[in-house]
C-alpha positions as CSV (number, residue, x, y, z in Angstrom):
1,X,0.0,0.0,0.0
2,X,1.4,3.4,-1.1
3,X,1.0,5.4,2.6
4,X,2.1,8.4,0.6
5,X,-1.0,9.1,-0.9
6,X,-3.5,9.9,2.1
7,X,-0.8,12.0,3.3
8,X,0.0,14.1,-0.3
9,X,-3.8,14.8,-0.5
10,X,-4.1,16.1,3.3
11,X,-1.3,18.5,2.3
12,X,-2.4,19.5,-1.2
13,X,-5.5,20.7,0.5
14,X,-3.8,22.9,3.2
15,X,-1.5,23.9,-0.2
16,X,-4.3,24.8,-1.8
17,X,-5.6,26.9,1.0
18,X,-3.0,28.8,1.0
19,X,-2.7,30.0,-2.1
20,X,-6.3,30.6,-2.7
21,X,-8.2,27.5,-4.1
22,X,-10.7,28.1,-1.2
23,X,-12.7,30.5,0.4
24,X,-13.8,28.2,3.2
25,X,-10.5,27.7,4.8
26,X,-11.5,29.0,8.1
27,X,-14.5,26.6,8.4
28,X,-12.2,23.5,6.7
29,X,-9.6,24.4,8.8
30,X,-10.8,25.4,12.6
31,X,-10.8,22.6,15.2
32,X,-13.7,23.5,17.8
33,X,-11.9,22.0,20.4
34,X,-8.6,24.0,19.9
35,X,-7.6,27.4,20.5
36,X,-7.9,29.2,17.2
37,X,-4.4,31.6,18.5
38,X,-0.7,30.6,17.4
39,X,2.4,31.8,18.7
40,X,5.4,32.9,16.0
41,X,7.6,30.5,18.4
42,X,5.4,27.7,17.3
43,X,4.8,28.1,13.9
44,X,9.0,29.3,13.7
45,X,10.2,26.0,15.3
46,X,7.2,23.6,14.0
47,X,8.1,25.2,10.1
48,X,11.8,24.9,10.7
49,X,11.8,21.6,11.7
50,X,9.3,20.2,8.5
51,X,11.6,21.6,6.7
52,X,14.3,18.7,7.3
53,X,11.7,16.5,8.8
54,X,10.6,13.5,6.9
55,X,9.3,15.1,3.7
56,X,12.6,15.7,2.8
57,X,15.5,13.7,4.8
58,X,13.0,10.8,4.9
59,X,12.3,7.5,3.1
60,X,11.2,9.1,0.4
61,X,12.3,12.7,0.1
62,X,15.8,11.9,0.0
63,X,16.1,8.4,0.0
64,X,14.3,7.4,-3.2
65,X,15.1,11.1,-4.8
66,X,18.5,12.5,-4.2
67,X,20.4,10.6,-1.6
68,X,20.8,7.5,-3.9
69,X,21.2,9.7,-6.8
70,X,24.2,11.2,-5.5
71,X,25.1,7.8,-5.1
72,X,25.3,8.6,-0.7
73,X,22.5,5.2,-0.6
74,X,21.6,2.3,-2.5
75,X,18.1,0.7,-2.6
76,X,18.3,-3.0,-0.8
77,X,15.5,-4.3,-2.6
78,X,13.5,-2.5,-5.0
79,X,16.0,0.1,-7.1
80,X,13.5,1.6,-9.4
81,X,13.7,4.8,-8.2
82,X,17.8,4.1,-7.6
83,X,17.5,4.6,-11.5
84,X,15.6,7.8,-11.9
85,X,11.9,6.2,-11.9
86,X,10.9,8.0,-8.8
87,X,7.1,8.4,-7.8
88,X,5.1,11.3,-8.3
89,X,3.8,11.2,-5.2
90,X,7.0,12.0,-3.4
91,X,7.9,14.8,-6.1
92,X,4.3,16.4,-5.3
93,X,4.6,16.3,-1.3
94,X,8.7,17.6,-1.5
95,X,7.0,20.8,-3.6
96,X,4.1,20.8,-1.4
97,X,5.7,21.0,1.4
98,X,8.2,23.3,0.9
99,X,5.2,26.0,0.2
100,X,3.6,25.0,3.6
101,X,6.3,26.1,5.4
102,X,7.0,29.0,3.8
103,X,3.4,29.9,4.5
104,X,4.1,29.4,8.1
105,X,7.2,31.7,7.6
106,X,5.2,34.1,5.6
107,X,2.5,33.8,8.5
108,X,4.7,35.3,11.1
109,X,5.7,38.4,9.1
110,X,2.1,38.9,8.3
111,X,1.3,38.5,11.9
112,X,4.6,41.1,13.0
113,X,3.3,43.7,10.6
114,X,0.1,43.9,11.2
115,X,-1.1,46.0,13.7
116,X,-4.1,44.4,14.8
117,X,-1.5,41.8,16.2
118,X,2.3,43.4,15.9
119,X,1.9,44.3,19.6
120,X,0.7,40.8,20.6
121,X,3.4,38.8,18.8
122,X,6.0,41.6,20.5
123,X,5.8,39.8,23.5
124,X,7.2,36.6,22.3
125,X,10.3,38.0,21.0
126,X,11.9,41.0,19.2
127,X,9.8,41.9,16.2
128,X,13.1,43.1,14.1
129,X,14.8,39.6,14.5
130,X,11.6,37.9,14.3
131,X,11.0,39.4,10.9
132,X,14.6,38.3,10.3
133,X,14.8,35.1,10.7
134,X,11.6,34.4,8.9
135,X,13.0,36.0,5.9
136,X,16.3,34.0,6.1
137,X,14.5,30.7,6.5
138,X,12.0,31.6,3.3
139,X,15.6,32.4,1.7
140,X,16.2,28.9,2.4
141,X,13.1,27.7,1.1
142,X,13.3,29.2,-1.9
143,X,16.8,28.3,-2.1
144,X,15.9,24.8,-2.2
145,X,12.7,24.9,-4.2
146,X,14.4,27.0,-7.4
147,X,18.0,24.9,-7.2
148,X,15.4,21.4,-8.0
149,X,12.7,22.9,-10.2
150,X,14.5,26.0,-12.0
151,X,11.7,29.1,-12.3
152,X,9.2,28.6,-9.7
153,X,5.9,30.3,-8.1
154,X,8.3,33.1,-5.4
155,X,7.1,35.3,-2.8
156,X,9.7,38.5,-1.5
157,X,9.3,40.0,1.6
158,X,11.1,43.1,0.0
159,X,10.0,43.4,-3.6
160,X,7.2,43.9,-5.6
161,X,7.8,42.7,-8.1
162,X,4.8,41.7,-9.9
163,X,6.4,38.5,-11.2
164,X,6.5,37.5,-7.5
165,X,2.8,36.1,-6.9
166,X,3.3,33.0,-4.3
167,X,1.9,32.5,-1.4
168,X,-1.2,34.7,-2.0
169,X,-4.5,33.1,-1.0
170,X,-6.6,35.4,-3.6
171,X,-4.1,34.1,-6.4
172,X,-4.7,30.4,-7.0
173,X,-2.4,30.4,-10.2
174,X,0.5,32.6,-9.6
175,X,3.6,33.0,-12.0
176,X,6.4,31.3,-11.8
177,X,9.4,33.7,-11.5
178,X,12.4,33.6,-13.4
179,X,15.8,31.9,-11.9
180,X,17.4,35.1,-12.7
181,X,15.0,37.4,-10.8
182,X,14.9,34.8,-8.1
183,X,18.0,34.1,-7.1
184,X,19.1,37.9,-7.2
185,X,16.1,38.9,-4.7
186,X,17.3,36.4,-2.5
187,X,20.6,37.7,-2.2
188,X,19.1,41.0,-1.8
189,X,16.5,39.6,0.9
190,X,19.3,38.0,3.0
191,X,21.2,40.8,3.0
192,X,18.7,43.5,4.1
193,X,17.6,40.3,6.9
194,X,20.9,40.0,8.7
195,X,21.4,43.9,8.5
196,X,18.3,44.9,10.5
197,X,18.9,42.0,12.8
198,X,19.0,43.5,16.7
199,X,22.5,41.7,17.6
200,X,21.4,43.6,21.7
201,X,18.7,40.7,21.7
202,X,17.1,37.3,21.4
203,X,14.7,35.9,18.4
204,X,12.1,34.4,20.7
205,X,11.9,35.3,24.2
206,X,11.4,32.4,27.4
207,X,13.9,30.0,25.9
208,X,12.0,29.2,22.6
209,X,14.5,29.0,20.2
210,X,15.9,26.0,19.8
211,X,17.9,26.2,16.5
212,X,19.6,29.5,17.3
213,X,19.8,30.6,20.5
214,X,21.2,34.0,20.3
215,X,21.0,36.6,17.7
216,X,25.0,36.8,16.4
217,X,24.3,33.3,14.8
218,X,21.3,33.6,13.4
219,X,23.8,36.8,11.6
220,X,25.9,33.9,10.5
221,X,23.9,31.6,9.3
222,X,22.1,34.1,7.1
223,X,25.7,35.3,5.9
224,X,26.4,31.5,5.3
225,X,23.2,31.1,3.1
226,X,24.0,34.8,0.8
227,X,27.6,33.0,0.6
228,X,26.3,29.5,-0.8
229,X,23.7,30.9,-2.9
230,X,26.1,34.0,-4.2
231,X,28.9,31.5,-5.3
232,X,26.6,29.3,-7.1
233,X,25.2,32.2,-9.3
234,X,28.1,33.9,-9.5
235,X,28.9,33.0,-12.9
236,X,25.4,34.3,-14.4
237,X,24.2,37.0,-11.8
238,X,26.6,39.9,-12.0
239,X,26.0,41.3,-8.3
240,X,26.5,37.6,-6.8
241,X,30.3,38.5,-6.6
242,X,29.7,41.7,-4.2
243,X,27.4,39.6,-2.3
244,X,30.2,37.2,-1.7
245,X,32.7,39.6,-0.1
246,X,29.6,41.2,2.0
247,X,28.5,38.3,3.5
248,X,32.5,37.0,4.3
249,X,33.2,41.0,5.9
250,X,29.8,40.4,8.2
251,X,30.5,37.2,9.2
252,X,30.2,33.5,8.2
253,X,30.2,30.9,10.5
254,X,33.4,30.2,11.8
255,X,33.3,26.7,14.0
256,X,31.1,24.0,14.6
257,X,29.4,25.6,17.1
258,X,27.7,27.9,14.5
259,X,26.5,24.8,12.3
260,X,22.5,25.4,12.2
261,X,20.2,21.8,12.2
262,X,17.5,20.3,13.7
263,X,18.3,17.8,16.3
264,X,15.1,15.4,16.9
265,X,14.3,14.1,20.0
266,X,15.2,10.5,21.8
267,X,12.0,8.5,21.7
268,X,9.8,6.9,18.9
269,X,7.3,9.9,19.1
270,X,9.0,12.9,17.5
271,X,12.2,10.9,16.6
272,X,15.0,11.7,13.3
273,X,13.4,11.2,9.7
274,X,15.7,7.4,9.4
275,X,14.8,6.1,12.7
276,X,11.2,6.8,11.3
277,X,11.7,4.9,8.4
278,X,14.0,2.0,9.9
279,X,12.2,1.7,13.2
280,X,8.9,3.2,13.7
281,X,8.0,2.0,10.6
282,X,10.4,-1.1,10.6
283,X,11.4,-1.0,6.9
284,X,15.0,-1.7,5.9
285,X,14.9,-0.2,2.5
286,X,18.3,1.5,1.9
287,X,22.0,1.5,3.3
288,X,25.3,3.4,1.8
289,X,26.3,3.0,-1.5
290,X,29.4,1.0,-2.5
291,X,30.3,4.4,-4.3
292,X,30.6,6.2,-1.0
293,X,31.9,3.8,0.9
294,X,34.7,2.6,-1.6
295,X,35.5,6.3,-1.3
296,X,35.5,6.3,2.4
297,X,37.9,3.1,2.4
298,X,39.9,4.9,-0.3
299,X,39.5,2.5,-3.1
300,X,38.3,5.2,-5.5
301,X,38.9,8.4,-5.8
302,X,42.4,10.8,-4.1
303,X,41.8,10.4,-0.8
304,X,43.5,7.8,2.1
305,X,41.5,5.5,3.9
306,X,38.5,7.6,5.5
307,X,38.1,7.0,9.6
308,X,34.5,8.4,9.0
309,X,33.2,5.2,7.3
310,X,33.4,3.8,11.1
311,X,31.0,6.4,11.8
312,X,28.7,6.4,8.7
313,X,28.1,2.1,8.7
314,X,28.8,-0.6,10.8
315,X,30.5,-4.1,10.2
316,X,29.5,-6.2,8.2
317,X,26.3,-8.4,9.5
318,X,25.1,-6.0,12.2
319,X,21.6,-6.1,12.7
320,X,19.8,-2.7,12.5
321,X,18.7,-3.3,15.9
322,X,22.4,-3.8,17.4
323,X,23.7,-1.0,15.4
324,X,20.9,1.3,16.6
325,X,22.0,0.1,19.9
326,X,25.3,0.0,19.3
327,X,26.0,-3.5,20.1
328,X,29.3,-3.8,17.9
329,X,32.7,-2.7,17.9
330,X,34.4,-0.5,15.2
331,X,37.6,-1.7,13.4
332,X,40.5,-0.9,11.3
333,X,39.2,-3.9,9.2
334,X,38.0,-2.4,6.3
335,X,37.2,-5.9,4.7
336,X,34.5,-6.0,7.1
337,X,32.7,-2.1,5.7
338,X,30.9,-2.3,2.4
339,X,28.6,-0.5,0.8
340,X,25.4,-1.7,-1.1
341,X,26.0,-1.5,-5.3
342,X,24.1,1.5,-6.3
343,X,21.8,1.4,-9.5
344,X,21.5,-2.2,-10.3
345,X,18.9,-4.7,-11.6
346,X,16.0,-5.7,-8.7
347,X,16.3,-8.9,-9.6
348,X,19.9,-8.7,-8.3
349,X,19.7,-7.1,-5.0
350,X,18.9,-10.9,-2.8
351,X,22.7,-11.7,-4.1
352,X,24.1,-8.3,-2.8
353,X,22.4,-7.4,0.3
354,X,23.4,-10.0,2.7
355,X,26.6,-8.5,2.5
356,X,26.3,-5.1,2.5
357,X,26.8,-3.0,5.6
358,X,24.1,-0.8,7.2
359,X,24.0,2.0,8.7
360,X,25.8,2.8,12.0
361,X,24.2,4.0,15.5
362,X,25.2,7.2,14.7
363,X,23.1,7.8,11.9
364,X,19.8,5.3,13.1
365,X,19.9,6.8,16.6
366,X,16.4,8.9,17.1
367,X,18.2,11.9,18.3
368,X,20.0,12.6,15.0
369,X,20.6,16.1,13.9
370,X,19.7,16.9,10.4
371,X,21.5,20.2,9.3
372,X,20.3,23.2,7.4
373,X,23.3,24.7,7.1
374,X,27.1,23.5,8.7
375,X,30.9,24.7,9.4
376,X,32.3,22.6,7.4
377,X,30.6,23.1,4.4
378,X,30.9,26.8,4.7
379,X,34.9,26.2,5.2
380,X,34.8,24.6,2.0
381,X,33.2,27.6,0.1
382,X,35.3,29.9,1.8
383,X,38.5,27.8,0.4
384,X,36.7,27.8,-3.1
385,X,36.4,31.9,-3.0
386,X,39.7,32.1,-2.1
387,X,41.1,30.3,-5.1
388,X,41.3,26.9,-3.6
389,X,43.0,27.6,-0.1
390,X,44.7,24.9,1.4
391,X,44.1,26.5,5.4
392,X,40.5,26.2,4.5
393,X,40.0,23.0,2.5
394,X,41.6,21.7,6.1
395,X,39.9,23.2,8.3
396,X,36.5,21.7,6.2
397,X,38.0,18.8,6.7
398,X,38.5,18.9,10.3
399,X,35.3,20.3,10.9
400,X,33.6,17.7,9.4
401,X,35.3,14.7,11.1
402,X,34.8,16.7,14.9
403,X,31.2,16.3,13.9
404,X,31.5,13.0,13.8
405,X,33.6,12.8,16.8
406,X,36.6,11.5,15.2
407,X,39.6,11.2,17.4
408,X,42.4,14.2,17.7
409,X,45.3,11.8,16.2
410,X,43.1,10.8,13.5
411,X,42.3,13.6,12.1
412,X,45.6,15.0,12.2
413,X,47.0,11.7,10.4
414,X,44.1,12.5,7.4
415,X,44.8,16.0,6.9
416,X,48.5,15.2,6.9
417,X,47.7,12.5,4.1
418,X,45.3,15.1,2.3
419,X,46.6,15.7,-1.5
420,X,46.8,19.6,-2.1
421,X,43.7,21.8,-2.2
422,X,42.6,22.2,-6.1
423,X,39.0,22.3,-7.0
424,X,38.6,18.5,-7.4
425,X,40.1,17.8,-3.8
426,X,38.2,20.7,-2.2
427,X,34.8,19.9,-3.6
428,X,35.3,15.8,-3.1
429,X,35.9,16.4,0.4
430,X,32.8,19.0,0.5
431,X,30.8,15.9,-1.0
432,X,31.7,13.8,1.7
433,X,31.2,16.5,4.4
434,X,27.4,17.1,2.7
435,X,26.5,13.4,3.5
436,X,23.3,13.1,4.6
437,X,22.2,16.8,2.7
438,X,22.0,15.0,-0.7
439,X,20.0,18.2,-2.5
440,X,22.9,20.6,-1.6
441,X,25.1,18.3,-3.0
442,X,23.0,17.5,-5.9
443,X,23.5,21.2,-6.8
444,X,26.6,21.4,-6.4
445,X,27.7,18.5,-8.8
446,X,25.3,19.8,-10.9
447,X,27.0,22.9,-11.2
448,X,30.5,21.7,-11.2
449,X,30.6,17.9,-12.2
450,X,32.4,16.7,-9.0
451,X,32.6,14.3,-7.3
452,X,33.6,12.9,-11.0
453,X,33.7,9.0,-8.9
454,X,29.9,8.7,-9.9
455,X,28.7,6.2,-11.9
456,X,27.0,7.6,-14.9
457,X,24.2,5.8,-16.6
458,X,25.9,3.1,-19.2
459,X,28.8,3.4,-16.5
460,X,30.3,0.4,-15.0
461,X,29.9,-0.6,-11.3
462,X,31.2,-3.0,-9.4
463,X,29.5,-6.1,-7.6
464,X,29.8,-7.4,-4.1
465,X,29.3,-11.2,-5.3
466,X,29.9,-12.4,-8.5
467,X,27.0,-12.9,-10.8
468,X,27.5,-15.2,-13.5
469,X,31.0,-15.4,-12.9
470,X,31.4,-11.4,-13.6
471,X,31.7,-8.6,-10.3
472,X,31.0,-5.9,-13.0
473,X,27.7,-4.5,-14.3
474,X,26.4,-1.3,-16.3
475,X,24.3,1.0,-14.7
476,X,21.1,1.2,-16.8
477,X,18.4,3.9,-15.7
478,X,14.7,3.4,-16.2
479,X,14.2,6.5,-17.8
480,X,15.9,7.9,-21.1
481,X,18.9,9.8,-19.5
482,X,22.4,9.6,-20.2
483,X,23.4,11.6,-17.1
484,X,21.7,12.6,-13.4
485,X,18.6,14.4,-13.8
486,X,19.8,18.1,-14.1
487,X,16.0,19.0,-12.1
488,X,13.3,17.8,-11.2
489,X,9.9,18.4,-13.3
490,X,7.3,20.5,-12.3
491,X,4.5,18.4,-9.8
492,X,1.6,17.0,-11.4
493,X,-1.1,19.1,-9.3
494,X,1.2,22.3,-10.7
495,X,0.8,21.0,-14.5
496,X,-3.6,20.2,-14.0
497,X,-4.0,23.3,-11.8
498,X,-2.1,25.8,-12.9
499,X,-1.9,24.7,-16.3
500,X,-1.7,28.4,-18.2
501,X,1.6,29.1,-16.1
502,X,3.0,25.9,-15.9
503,X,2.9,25.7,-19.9
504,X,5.1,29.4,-19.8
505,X,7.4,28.2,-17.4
506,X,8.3,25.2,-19.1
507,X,8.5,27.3,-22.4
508,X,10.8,30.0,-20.5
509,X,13.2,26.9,-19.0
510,X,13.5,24.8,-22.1
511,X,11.1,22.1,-21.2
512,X,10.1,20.8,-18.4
513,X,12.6,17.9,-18.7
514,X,14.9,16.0,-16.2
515,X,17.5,17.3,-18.6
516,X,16.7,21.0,-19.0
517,X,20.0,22.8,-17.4
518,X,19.3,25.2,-14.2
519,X,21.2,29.0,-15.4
520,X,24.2,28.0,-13.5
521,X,25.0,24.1,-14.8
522,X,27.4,25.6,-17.1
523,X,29.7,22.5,-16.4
């Protein structure tokens, strides 16, 4: 039974509610035995964490969409989707849900502006940083939403424009917005965020921010985002190379410590998206791929052996339950780690999977973090932008492994093994350290082809167990592509219900085709 499907239509009709497609959505949408009044807090933390929850971490957000595609997973039964042919159920709830939180976001500047309830929402925190933060995390949103789909429906705090028709409930078919226009008012919209931020203050007030804490790195984190986005664009939005050196002179984030996620709690009830999937739902769908982890162990690719692949699987033959509980010991063995072979025939999977590791407790554990944003990756940008510096492709590195708790003398033994800092290095190691955040790194091989240790489709990959006397085997998708999807098409309920601007969208792209090129997949 697909359990998608009661879900997707629960949210297409708060979706449509939002965006105008009723005009009963007070009487659909009231609960007479709950108070009507909402606090920016709640919708803040209960939008932030949806956001990485498991619509798109999950079993299907990430790990039938981009986790596998960038080759982090591998399917353990049924690889369909391993090979492109994912559902359109999961593409219509990852765009749905996106725009539900972005209406929550949208919800607390409506409610800080207004002044039939500014002076309320005042008491649950500063309005300036309130007003912030929910423009840097619909920056975020529509960060993600216009890096998978290209030209999108886009809503500005700050503009205008008249392009920019989303998330208005008297508009029930809005434009979608050009890349161009898009990703240039979110540079603008970060930075006019972090400068009227109140760095004398708190976001919320009584202890209710859990993602932040304090003001200064909330700063950073919007800094971090203008410096991502900016150095993706900067090769087809003239301003994006300003917007670089303004967000590095304000302040980027500059440990671990600054690193912005969502850390779920330590029970079944509100647990991390994989436990979900693995133990509240007791599937066993997906482990590593042998791609990542013959990285990790340093059989492919420029790179020693890895002492994160101890934290990233366990041994060989671990049952999930002992690895949850972490009933094993790691080892220096790295005969006993291996990865799952990524992209091949269903029909093969029984002769692989036996022997394929799974995940370690560090990644089932309920309590998982699931980052928006982290050091390590903003380390490696920062070394990018500074043609390829070795003091911060290490540091990247470093910051990285700390996160996973690796031992002082093993790190310093990998970064004194580390081959020098050139954009191949630097961005393979930023792959590694985006494990886990499979749509950032999407976009980033997207717009620079690395990691190049991929395999392609009519690539060759290699087996755990022979199959008729041959370890080898070509990667054949499902779908008629001779590379990874360059985006992902526009959702069904988009194409029936807002067919007039769906049909000029897809004109103004190219086609709404896996293969239609975002502006900055120049590579």
């Amino acid at each position: 039974m697909n359990t998608l499907k009661p879900i997707l239509i629960a949210i297409l009709l708060l979706l449509f509610s939002f965006t105008g497609c009723t005009d009963r959505f007070e009487e659909i949408n009231t609960n007479p035995n709950q108070p009507t009044k909402v606090s920016t807090p709640g919708l803040f933390n209960t939008a932030t964490k949806n956001i990485v929850n498991r619509a798109t971490r999950g079993a299907f957000g990430s790990a039938r969409m981009t986790l596998p595609w960038m080759q982090y997973s591998a399917q353990l039964n049924y690889t369909d989707e391993d090979r492109f042919l994912f559902r359109n159920e999961t593409n219509s709830y990852l765009f749905s849900i996106y725009y539900i939180q972005a209406k929550n976001f949208k919800s607390i500047l409506d409610l800080n502006t207004d002044p039939a309830t500014a002076s309320e929402m005042s008491f649950y925190g500063n309005t300036a940083n309130q007003i912030a933060a929910a423009r840097i995390m619909l920056a975020y949103i529509f960060q993600n939403l216009v890096d998978i789909y290209g030209d999108i429906p886009y809503y500005s705090y700050g503009n205008n424009d008249p392009d920019f028709q989303a998330l208005d409930r008297n508009n029930p078919t809005p434009k979608f917005a050009s890349q161009q226009k898009i990703y240039t008012d979110l540079l603008k919209e970060l930075k006019e965020a972090v400068e009227s931020i109140d760095l004398n203050d708190v976001i919320f007030y009584e202890n209710q921010d859990p993602y932040f804490g304090n003001a200064e790195k909330l700063k950073r984190f919007g800094n971090s985002l203008q410096l991502r986005i900016a150095n993706r664009v900067k090769n087809v939005i003239p301003i994006a190379n300003t917007h670089i050196q303004e967000a590095i002179a304000s302040g980027v984030m500059q440990s671990n410590d600054d690193s912005v996620g969502v850390t779920f709690e330590n029970n079944a009830i509100n647990p991390a998206p994989t436990y979900y999937s693995f133990f509240v739902n007791n599937r066993t769908d997906y482990t590593a791929s042998k791609t990542f982890i013959d990285l990790l162990k340093g059989e492919i690719g420029p790179f020693s052996p890895d002492p994160r692949l101890q934290k990233i699987i366990a041994p060989i033959g671990t049952t999930k339950t002992n690895s949850l509980n972490k009933n094993y010991n790691e080892t220096d063995d790295l005969i006993r780690y291996q990865g799952m072979p990524y992209g091949i025939p269903s029909q093969l999977t029984t002769s692989q999977a036996s022997d394929a590791s799974l995940f370690s407790h560090s990644i089932f554990k309920p309590d998982y973090t699931e980052y928006l944003i982290e050091y390590a990756e903003v380390a490696f940008l920062l070394s990018e932008v500074n043609n390829w510096s070795q003091d911060y492709y290490e540091k990247g590195v470093r910051a990285s492994m700390e996160k996973w708790e690796i031992a002082p003398e093993k790190i310093t033994a990998y970064i004194n093994q580390l081959p020098v800092a050139n954009q191949k290095n630097v961005l393979t190691q930023k792959y590694i350290a985006l494990f886990m955040q499979p749509y950032e790194a999407w976009a980033e091989w997207r717009r620079t082809g690395y990691p190049d240790i991929l395999i392609k489709p009519g690539g060759t990959g290699t087996l755990i167990n022979p199959v008729q006397n041959t370890l080898t085997y070509t990667f054949a998708p499902l779908v008629n592509l001779t590379e990874i999807p360059a985006r992902l098409i526009y959702p069904a309920d988009s194409q029936e219900l807002n067919r007039k601007q769906y049909l000029q969208a897809s004109q103004n792209i190219g086609g709404d085709k896996l293969t239609t090129k975002l502006i900055w997949d120049t590579n």
